[in-house]
Backbone as numpy.savetxt, mean C-alpha at the origin, in Angstrom:
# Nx Ny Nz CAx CAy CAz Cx Cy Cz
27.11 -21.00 -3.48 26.28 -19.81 -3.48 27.15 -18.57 -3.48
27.15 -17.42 -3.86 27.23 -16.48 -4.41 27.25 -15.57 -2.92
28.40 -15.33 -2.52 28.49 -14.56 -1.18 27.46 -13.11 -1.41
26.71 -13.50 0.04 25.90 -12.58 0.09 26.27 -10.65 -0.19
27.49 -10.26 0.21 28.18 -9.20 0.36 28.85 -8.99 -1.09
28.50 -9.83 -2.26 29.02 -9.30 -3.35 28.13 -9.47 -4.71
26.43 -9.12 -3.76 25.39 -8.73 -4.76 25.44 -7.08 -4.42
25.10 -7.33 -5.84 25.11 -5.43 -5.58 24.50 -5.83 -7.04
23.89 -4.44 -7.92 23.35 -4.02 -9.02 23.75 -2.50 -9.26
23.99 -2.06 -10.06 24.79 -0.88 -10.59 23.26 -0.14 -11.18
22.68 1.15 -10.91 21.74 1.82 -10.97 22.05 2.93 -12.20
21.63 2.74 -13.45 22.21 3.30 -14.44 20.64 3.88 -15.69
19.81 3.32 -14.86 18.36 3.37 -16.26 17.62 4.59 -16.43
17.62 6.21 -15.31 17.17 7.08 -15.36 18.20 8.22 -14.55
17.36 9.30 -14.07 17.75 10.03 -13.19 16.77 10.75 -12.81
16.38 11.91 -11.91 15.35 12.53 -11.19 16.25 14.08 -10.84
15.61 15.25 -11.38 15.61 16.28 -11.89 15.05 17.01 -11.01
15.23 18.47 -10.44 14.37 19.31 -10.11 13.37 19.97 -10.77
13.95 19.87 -11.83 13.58 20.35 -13.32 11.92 19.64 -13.59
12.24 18.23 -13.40 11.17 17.22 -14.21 10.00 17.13 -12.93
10.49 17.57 -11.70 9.44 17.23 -11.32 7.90 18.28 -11.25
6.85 17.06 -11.00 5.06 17.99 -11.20 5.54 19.08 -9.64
4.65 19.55 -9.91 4.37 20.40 -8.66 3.74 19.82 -7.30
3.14 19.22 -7.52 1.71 18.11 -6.81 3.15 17.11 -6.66
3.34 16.29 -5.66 3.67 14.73 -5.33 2.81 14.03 -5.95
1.34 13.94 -5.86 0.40 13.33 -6.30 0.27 13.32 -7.80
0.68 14.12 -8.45 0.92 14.17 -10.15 2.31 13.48 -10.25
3.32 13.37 -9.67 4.45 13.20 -9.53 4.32 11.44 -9.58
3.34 11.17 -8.44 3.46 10.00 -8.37 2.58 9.03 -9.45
1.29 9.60 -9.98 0.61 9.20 -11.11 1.64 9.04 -12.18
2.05 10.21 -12.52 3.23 9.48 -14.05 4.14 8.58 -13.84
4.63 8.42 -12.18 5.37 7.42 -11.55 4.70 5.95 -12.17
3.28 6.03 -11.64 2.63 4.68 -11.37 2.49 4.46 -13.19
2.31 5.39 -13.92 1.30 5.30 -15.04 2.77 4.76 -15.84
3.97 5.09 -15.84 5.14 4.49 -16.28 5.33 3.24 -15.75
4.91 2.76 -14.25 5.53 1.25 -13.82 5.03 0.70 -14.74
3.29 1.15 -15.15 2.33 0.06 -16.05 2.73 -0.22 -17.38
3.57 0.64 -17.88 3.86 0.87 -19.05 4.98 -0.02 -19.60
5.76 -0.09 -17.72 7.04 -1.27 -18.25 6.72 -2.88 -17.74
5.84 -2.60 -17.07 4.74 -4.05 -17.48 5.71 -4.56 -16.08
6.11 -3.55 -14.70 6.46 -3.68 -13.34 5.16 -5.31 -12.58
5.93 -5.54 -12.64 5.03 -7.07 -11.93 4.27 -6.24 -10.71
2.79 -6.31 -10.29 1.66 -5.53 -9.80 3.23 -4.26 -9.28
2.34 -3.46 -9.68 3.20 -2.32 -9.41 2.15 -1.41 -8.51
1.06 -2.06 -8.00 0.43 -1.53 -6.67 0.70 -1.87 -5.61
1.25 -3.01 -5.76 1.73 -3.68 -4.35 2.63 -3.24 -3.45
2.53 -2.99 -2.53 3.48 -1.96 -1.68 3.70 -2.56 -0.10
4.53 -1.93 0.56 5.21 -2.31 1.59 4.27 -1.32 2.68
3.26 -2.13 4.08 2.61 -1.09 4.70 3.44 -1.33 6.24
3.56 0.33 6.76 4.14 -0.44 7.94 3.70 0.33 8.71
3.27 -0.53 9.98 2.60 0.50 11.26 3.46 0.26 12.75
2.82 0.42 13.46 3.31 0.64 15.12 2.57 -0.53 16.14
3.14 -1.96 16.59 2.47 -2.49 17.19 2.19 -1.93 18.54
1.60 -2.48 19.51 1.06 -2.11 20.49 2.57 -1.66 21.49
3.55 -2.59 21.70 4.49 -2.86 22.06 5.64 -1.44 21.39
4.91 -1.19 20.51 6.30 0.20 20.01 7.18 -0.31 18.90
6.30 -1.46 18.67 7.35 -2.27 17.50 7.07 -1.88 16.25
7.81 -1.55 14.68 7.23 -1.66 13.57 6.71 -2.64 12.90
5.97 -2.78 12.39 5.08 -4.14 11.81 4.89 -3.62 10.26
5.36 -4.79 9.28 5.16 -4.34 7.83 4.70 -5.70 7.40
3.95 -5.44 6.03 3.63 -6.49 5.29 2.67 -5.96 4.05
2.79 -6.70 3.13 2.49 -6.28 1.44 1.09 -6.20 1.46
0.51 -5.22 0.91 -0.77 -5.08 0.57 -0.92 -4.18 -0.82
-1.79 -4.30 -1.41 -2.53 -3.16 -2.68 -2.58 -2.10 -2.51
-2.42 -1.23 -3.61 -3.23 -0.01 -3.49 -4.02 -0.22 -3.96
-5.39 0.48 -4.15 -6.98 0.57 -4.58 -7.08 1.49 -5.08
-6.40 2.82 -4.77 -6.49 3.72 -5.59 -6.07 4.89 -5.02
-5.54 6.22 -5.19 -5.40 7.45 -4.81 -5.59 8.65 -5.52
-5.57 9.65 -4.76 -6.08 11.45 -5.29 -5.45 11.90 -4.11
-6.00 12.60 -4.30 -4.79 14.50 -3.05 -6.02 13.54 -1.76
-6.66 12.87 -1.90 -7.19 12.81 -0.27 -6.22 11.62 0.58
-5.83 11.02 -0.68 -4.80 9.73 0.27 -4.53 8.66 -0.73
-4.21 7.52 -0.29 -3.76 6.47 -0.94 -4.72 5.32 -0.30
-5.26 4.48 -0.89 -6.12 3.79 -0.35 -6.11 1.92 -0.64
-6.16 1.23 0.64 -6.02 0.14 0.81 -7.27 -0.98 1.54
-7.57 -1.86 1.28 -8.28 -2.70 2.14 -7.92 -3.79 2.84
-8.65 -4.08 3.98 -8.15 -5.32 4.82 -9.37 -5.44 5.86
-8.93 -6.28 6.53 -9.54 -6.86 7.84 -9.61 -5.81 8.78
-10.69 -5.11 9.49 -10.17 -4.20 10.26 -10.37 -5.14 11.82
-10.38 -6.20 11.80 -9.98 -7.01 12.79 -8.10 -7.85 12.92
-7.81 -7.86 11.90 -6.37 -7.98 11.61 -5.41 -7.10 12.36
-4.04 -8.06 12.22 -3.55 -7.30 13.04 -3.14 -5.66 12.94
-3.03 -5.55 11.56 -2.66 -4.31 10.93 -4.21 -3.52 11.13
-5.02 -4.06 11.42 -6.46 -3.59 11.60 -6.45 -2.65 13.28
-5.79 -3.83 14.02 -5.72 -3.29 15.08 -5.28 -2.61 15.53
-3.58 -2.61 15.05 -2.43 -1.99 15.31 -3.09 0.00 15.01
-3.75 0.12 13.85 -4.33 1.30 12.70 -5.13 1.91 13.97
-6.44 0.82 14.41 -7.03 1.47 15.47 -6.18 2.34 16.44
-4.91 1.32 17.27 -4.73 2.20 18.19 -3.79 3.02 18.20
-2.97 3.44 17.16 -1.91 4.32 16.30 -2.15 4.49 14.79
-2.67 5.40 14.73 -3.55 5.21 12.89 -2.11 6.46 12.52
-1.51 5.78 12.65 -0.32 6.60 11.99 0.67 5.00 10.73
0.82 5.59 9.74 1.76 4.21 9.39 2.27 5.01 8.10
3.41 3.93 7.03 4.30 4.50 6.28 3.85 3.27 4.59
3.89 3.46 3.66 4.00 2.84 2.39 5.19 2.90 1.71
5.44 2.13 1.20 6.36 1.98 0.06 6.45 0.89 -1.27
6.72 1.56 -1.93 6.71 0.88 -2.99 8.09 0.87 -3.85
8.70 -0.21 -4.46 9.93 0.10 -4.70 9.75 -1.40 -6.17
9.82 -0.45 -7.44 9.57 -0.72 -9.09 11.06 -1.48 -9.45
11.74 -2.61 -9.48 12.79 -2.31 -9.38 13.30 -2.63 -11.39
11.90 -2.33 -11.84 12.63 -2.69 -13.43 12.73 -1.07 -14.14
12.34 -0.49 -12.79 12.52 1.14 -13.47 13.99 1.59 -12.46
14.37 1.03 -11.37 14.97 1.49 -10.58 14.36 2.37 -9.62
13.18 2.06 -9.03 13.00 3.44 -8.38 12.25 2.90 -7.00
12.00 3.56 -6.14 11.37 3.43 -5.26 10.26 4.98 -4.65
9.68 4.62 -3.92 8.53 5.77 -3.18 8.00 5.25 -1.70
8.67 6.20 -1.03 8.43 5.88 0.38 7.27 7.08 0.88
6.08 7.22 1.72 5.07 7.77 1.82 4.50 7.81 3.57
4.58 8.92 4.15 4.10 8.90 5.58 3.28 9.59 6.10
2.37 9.54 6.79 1.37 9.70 7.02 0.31 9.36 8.38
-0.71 9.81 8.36 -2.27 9.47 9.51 -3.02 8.59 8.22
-3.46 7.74 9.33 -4.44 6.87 8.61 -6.18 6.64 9.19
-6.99 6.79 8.34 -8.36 6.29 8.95 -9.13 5.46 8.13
-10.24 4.88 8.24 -11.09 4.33 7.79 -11.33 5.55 6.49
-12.20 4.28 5.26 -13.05 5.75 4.44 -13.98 5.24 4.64
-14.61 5.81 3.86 -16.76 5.54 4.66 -17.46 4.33 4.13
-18.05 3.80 4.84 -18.83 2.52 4.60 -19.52 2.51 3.15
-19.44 3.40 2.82 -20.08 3.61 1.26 -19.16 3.26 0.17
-17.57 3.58 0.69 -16.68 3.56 -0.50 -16.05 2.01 0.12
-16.15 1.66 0.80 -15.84 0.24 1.17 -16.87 -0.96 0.60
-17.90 -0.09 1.05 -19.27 -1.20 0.02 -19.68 -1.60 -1.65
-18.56 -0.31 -2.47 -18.26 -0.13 -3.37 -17.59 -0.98 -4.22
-16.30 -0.83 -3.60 -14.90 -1.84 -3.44 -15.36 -2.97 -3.49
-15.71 -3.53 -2.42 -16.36 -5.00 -1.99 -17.23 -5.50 -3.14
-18.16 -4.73 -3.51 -19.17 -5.23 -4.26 -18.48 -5.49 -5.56
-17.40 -4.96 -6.02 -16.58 -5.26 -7.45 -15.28 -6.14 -7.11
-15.43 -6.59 -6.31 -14.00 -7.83 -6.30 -14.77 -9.32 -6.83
-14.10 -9.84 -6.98 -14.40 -11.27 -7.53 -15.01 -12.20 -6.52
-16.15 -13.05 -6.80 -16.91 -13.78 -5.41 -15.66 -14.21 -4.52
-15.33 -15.23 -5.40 -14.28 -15.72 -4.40 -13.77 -15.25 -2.96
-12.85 -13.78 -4.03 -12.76 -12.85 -2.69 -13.36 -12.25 -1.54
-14.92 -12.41 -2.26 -15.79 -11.93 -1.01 -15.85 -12.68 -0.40
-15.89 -14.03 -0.46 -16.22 -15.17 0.18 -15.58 -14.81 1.35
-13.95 -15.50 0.78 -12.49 -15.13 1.21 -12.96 -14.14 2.99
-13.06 -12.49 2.40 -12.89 -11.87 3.59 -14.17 -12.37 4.64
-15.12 -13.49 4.42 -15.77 -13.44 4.95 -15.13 -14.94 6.28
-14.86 -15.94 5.20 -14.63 -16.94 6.15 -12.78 -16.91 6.95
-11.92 -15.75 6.08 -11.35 -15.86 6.99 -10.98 -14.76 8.11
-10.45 -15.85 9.25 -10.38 -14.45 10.68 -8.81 -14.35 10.78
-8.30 -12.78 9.72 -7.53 -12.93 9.42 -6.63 -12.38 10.58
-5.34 -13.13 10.78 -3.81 -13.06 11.55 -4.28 -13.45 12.74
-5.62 -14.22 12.97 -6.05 -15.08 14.12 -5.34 -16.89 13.97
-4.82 -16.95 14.99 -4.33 -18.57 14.96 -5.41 -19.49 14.75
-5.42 -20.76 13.60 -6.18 -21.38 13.45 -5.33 -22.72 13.40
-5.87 -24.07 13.69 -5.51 -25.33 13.49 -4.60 -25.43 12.58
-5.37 -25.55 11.53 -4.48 -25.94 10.06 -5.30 -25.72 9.03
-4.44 -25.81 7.76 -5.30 -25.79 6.56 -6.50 -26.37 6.53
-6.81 -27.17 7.07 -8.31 -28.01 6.48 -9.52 -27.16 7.49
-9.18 -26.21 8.65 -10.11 -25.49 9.16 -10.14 -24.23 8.58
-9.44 -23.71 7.69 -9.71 -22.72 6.73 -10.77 -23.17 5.41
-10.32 -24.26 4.54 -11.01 -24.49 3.80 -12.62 -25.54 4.19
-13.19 -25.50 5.46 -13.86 -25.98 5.91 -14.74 -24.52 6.19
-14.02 -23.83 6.45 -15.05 -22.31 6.69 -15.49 -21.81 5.24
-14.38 -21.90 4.85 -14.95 -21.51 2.99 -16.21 -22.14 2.16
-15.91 -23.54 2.50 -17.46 -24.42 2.13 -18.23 -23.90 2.90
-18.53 -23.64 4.53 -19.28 -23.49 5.03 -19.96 -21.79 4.30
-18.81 -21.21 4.08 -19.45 -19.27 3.62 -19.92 -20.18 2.52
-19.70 -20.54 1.50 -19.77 -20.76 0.08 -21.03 -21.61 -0.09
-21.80 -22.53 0.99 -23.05 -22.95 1.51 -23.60 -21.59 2.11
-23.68 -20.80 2.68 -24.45 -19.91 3.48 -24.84 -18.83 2.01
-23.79 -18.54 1.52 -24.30 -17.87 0.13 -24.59 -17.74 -1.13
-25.13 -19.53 -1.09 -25.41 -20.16 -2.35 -26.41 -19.54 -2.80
-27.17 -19.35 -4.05 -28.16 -18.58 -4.86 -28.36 -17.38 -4.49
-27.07 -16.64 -3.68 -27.40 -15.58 -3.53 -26.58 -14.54 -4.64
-27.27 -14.01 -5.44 -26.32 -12.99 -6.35 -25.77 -12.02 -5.37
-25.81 -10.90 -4.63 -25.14 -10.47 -4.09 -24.53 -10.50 -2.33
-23.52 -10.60 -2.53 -22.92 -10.82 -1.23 -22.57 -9.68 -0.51
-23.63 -9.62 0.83 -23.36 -8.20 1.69 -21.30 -8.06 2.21
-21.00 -6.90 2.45 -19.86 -6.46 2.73 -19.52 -7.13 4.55
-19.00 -7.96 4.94 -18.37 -8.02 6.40 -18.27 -6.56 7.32
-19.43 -6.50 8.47 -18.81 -5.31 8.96 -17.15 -5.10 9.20
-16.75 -6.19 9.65 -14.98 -6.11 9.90 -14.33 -6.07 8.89
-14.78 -5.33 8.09 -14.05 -5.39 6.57 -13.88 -3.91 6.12
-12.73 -3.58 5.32 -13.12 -1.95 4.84 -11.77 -1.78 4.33
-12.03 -0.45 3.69 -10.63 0.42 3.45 -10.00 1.77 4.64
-8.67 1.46 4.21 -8.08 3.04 5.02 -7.45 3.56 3.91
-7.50 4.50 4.31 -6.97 5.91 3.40 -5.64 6.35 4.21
-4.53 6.61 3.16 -3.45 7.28 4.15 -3.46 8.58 3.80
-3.28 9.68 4.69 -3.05 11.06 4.32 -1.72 11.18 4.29
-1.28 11.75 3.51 0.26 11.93 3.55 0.91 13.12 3.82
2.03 12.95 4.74 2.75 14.08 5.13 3.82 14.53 4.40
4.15 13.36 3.82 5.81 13.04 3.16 6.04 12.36 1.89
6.03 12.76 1.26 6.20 11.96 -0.03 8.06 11.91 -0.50
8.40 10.64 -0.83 9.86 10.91 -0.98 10.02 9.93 -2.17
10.74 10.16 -3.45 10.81 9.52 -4.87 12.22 9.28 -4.73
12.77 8.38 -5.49 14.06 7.80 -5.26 14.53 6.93 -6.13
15.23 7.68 -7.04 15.33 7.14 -8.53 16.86 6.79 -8.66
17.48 5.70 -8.97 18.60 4.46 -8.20 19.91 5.37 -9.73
20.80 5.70 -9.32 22.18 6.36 -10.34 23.14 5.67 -9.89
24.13 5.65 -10.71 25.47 4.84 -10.96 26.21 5.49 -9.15
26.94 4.49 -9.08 27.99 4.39 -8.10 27.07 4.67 -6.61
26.32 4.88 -6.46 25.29 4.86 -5.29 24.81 5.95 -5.30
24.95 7.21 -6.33 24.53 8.25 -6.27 23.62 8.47 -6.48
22.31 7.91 -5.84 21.00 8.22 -6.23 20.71 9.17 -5.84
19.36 9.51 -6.74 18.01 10.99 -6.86 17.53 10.53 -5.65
17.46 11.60 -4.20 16.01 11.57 -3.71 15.30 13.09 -3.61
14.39 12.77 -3.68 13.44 14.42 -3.98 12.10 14.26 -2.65
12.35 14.46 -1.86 10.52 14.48 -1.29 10.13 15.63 -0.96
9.07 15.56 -0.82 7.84 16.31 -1.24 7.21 16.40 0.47
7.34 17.82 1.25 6.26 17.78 2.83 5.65 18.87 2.64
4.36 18.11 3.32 3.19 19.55 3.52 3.64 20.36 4.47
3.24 21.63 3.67 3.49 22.64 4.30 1.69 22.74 5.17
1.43 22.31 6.34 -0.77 22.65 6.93 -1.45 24.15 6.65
0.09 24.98 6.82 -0.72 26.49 7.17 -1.08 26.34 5.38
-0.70 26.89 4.44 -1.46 26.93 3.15 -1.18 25.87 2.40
-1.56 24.74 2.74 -1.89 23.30 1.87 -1.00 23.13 0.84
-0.18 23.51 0.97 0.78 23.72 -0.46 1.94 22.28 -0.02
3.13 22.10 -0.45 4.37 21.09 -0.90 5.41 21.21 -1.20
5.88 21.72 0.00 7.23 21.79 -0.78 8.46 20.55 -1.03
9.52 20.59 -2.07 10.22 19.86 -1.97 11.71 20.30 -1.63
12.72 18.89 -1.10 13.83 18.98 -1.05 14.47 17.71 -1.55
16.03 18.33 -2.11 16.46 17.31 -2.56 17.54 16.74 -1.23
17.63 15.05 -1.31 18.09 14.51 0.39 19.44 13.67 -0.72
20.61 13.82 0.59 21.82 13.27 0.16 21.61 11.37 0.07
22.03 10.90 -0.61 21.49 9.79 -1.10 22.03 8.36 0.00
């Protein structure tokens, strides 16, 4: 095997400009996303979420985006999960996402809350049965037996909502929205000299400014 201490990758495919960038983070990050799609980035929504356990610990793990605008970035899950819980009692947490066939990464920080039972019922109602099933029979980052008591709850949802065309939404189910404080882009240059540019709200007039950070 290939000593761990002599992977490295040489960052040579773009660069990041003061020049090039939108004004908005949020425009910034759309031509971001609208380019991952373009280079055909394996799900290039998928992102890194990380919050604050009870204990003071960081807790991360991969989830979707669903979608974003200037109100936030938006995700769904279990709001009984642990990341469900953790949100309740520190609704503060961080995203990232990091493209690596463009070289780039986007780290994002922020308050987090629920969005409204309306735009969660939305969501829900356009995912694939399966999935609805899914958030229904499982109790997710709860310890269970083993595999065969997962797929034993699934027959059991999948009996409870036979001939039914639509499947109501799980109250313990929903999206959060992150508001963002921080937006930071990070576009990978030769010899370690990477672009970082982020982007913080300024509260008193809603505005953004940026700085460029030593790499």
């Amino acid at each position: 095997m290939k000593p761990i201490e002599d992977i490295r990758e040489d960052y040579i495919l773009g660069s990041l400009l003061e020049s090039e960038l939108a004004a908005s983070p949020f425009s910034q990050f759309e031509l971001w996303f609208e380019q991952a799609l373009k280079a055909e980035v394996m799900e290039p929504n998928a992102m890194v979420l990380s919050t604050v356990s009870a204990e003071g610990c960081p807790s991360s793990r991969m989830v979707l985006l669903k979608g974003f605008d200037e109100a936030g970035f938006v995700f769904y899950t279990n709001y009984q999960s642990k990341k469900g819980q953790e949100l309740s009692q520190n609704p503060k947490g961080a995203l990232l996402f990091f493209w690596p066939e463009l070289q780039r990464q986007v780290r994002i920080e922020g308050s987090i809350e629920q969005v409204s039972p309306e735009q969660s019922t939305d969501y829900f109602q356009s995912r694939p049965r399966g999935n609805q099933l899914g958030a229904w029979a499982s109790p997710q980052s709860e310890s269970v037996p083993n595999r065969e008591f997962l797929e034993q709850k699934m027959e059991e949802i999948t009996r409870q909502f036979e001939g039914q065309e639509s499947i109501p939404k799980p109250p313990h189910w929903g999206g959060f929205v992150l508001d963002p404080i921080r937006i930071e882009f990070w576009q990978g240059r030769g010899s370690r000299m990477h672009d970082r540019i982020a982007y913080f709200h300024n509260p008193e007039n809603e505005s953004w400014d940026f700085k460029r950070l030593a790499p």
